[in-house]
N, C-alpha and C positions, 0 to 999 in steps of 0.2 A: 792498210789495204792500198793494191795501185788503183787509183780510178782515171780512167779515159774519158772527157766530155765532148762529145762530137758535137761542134755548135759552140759559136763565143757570142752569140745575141746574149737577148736579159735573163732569159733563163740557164742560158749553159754558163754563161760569165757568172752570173752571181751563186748558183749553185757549186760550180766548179770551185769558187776562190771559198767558199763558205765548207766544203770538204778539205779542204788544203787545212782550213782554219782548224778543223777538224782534228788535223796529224794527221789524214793519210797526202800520199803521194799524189798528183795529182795532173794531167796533161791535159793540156784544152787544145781541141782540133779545129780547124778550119778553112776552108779550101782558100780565103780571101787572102793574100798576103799582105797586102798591104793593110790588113786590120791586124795579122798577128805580128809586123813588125810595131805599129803603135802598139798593142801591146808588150811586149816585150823593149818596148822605148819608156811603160812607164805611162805610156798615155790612154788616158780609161771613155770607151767610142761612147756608152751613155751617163748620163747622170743619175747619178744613185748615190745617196748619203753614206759617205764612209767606205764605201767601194773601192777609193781608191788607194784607203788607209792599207786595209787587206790583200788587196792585189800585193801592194811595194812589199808589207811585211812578208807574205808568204813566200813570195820569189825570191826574196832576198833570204830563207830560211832554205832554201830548196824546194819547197814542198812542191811548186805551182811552176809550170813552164806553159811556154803558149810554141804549137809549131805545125805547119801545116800537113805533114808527113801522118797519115792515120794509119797506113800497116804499120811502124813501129811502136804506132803508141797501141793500137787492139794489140799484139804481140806480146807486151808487158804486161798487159790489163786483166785485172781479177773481176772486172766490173766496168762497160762500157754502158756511158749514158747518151742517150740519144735527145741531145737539146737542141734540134734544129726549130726554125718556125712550122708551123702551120696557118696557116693564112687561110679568110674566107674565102672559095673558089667561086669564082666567078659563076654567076646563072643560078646557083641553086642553092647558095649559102653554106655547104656542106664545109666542112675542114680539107683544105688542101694538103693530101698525107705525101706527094711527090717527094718531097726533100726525106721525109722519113724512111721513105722505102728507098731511096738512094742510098740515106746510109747503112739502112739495114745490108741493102749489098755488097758494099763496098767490108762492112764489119765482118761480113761472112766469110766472104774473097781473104781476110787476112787473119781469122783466128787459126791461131794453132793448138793450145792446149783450151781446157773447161772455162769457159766464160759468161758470165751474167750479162745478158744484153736489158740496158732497163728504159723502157719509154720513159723520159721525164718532160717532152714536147707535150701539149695536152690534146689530146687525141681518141675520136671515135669508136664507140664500142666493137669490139672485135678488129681494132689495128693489132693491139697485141698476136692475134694470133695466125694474120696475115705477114707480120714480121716474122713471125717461126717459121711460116714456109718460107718465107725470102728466104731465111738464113741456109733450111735442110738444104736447098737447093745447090749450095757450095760446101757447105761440110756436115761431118754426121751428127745426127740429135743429139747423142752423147757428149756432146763439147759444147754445148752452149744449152741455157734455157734464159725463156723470156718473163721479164719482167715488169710489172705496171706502174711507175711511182711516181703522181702527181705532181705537181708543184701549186701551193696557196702562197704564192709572193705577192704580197702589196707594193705596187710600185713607190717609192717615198721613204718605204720600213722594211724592204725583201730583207736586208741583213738582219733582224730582228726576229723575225717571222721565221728566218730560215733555221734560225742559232736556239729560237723560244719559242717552238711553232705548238698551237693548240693540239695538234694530232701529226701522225705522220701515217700514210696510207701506203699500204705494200700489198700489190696483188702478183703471190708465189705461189707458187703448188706444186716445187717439189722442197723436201727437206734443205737438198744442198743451196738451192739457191736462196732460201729463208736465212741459212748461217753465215752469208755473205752480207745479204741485207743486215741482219743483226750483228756483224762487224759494225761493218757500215754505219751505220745509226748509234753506236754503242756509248757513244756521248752526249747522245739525248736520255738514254736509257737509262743512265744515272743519273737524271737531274727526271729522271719519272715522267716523260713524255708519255702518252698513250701511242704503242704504234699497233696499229690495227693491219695484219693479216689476211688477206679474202681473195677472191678469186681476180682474173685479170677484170673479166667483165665487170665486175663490181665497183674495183679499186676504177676503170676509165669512168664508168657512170656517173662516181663518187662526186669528180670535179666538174662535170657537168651539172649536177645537179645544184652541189654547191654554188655556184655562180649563179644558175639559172635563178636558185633561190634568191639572195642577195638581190639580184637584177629586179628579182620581183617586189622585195621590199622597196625598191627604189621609187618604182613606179608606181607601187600603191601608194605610197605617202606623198607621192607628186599627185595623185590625184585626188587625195583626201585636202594638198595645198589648194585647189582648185575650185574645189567646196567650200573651204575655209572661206574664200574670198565674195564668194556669194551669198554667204548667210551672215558673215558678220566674225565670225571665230579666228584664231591665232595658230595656224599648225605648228606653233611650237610647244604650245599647249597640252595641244592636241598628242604629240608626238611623245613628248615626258610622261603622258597622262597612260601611253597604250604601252609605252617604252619601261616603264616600271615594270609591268605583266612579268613575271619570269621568264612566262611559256614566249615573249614577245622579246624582248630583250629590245635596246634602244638605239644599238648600232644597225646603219645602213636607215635611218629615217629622218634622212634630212634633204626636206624638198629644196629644186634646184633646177638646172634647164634640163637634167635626164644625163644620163650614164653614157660615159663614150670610155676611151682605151684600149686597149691590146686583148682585155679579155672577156669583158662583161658580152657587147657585141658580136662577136667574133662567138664566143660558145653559146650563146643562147639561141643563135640561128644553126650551130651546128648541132646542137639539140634536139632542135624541135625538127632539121630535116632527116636525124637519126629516126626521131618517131615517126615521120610518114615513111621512110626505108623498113622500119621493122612492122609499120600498119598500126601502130599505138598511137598516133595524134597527137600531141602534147597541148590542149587550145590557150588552157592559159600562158604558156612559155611563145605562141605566136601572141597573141596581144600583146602582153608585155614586150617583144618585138615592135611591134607598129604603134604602141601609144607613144613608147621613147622616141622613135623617129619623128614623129607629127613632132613632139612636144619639142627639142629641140629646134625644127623653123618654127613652130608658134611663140617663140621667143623672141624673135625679132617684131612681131607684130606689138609686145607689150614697149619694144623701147619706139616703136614710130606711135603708140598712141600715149605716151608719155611726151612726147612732142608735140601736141597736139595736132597727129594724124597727119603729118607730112615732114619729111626728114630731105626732101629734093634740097640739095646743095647744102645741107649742116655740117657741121664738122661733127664728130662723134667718137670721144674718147672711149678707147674699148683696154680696160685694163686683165689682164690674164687670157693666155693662148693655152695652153696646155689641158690636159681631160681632167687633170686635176693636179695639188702642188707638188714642191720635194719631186719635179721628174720633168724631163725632155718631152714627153712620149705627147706628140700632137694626132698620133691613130684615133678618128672617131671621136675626136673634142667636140663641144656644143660650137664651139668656135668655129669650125669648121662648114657650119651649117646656117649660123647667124649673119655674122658678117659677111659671106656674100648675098644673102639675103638684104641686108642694110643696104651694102654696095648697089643692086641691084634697084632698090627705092631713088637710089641718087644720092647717098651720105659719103663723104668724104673721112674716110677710118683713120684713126690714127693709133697705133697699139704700143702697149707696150709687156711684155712677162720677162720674167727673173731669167728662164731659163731657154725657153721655148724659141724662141724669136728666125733661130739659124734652120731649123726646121720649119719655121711656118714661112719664111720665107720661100720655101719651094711649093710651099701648098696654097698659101695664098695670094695673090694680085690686086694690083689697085690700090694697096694701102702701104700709109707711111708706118715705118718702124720707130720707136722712141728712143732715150738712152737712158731712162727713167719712169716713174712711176704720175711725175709731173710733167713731164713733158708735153702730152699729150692732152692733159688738157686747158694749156694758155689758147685763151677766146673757143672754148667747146662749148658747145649748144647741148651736149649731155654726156654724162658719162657712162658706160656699162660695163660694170662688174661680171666675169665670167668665170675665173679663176679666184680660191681664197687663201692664195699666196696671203702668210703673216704681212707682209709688208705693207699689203694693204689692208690690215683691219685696225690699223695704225695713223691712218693719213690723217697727214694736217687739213681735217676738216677747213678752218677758216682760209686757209690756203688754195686748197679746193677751190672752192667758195668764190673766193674774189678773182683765181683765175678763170674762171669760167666767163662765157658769158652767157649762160644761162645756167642756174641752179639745179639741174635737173640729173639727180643721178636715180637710175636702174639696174639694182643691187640682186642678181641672181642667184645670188647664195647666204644672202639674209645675214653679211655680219656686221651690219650695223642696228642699230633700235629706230624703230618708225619712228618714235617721241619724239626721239632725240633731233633726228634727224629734222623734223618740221620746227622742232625749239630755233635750229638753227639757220632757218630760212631754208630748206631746200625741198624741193619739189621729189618726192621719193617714193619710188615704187619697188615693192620686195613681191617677195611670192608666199603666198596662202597666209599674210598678215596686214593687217590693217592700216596702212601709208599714212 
């Protein structure tokens, strides 16, 4: 099949080169030039495991080209995919669809024979079918239909996910544009993926929902951490013990300073403002909204009472920027939210992450960047864990230790052992476990 990827961000890059990988043909669009000569130089704009192995192989097979020209590439195309961003819109939370309905137009403006236009941006119930009239509006019904296909890419593992995915969601409704998809997909098809069929409405719902769910497990077992630490209990315990359940399953329960990224945030508010547009309310997808936020700055309060209640002029090693590891992506990290908060107390930061750093630099100020994982903390008054990059659930504790000059680490993602941690002199505070 030819496919068109409109959009070289995370979704249309990594979808695009994982279609190429695929065997079909495959063109990635977009307006930036100078992101599509790095690509086509070879050089890959995010981090992502093995992204870059796929890009070289596929280009260098034919499959995969990157070029800014989108009439010649819809022209070719049996199948254009629409992976541009949507972003929070300012005021109301909704999904910003701008970029979507640009391309929608522009796709329009340039098909000439029968083409599948397929949203894989993730996107508001009933875009699909505001993209259809974008489209009528330059050429007739007959040459195009619209179609719905999510994306569940985990930032760290999207090549995994995308190549081994649990399900794949297709929302088509007519025949032709179903045997395109089922090209399309026909390499999952033989290794027995479930692809699920349904309406457009459905199929956008789906990934709302999904997320929204997740987001909610997140935030329950942060607040079942919460409880733990009040009564005396171990959310880890706790979490194995409910995580068994079938009906529960153990993924997404593991408390922490709360959920940030590109997408948890970002669709749980365009969710729940879908629901006040359609008059449905969603209350628990608004809570889980606003306990994440709180919980995120009440983060900073456990590392200045881990100081005993004042951090004015400390130094404060802060290890991990990113929302989470294996990725660039600093959209909506707890970091984002903690450390100017620190800042703000009077703590003098010093940070350092594997990946993150070129990016937080533009988002954060006031604080020193490291060239390691130690650096940061020769003569620190504490350290805090926010990210659980492998690197650090490794560290030379007694190194730690003696560079510091105070003992005192604030481990937000609990991978260290309390015991352990007091066996070895340090002053240690985790979340919803016993210090």
């Amino acid at each position: 099949m030819r496919i068109t990827m409109v959009g070289t961000g995370y979704v249309g890059l990594v979808s695009g080169t994982c279609f190429s990988e695929f065997g079909h043909e495959v063109i990635c669009v977009d307006k930036d030039q100078g992101k599509i000569d790095r690509l086509n130089a070879g050089e890959i704009p995010i981090f992502e495991p093995g992204l870059d192995v796929l890009v070289a192989k596929n280009t260098k097979a034919g499959r995969l080209s990157f070029q800014t020209d989108l009439v010649s590439a819809v022209e070719k195309a049996d199948a254009v995919f629409i992976g541009v961003g949507t972003p929070s819109r300012r005021g109301d939370g909704q999904a910003d669809l701008t970029y979507v309905f640009q391309a929608a137009k522009e796709i329009g403006q340039a098909i000439k024979d029968y083409t599948v236009v397929v949203n894989k941006s993730t996107v508001p119930v009933g875009t699909g079918r505001k993209v259809a009239e974008i489209l009528a509006e330059t050429c007739t019904s007959d040459l195009f239909d619209v179609v719905s296909n999510p994306e569940f890419l985990r930032e760290g593992a999207a090549i995994e996910d995308f190549m081994r995915p649990d399900r794949v969601v297709v929302g088509a409704e007519t025949d032709k544009s179903k045997k395109v998809m089922e090209a399309i997909y026909r390499p999952l098809s033989l290794i027995q993926t479930p692809i699920l069929f349904t309406s457009l409405e459905s199929s956008e719902l789906t990934k709302y929902a999904g997320n929204a769910f997740l987001a909610t497990k997140i935030t329950f077992i942060n607040e079942i951490a919460d409880l733990c630490e009040k009564v005396g209990a171990d959310v880890h315990s706790v979490a194995k013990g409910i995580g068994l359940d079938g009906r529960i399953g153990g993924k997404f329960l593991h408390a922490g300073p709360g959920f940030g990224g590109s997408c948890f945030p970002k669709d749980t508010r365009a969710l729940y403002q879908s629901s006040l547009e359609f008059e449905a309310p969603i209350k628990l997808v608004e809570t889980v909204i606003n306990v994440n936020e709180s919980r995120k700055i009440r983060m900073a309060d456990r590392v200045i009472t881990a100081c005993g209640g004042s951090i004015d002029g400390k130094k404060i090693a802060v290890l991990g920027l990113t929302f989470k590891p294996n990725t660039d992506d600093m959209r909506e990290s707890p970091s984002l939210d903690i450390i100017p908060t620190l800042c703000k107390a009077g703590a003098n930061i010093h940070a350092y992450d594997p990946e993150g750093m070129e990016e937080a630099k533009s988002l954060l100020s006031d604080i020193t960047f490291c060239k390691d994982a130690y650096e940061p903390l020769e003569g620190a008054d504490a350290v805090v864990i926010i990210t659980e990059w492998n690197e650090f659930r490794a560290l030379d504790l007694d190194r730690v230790k003696s560079s510091m000059k105070s003992p005192i680490m604030v481990d937000l993602r609990n991978i260290y052992e309390p015991r352990e941690m007091k066996d070895l002199g340090f002053e240690y505070t985790c979340v919803g476990r016993q210090a």
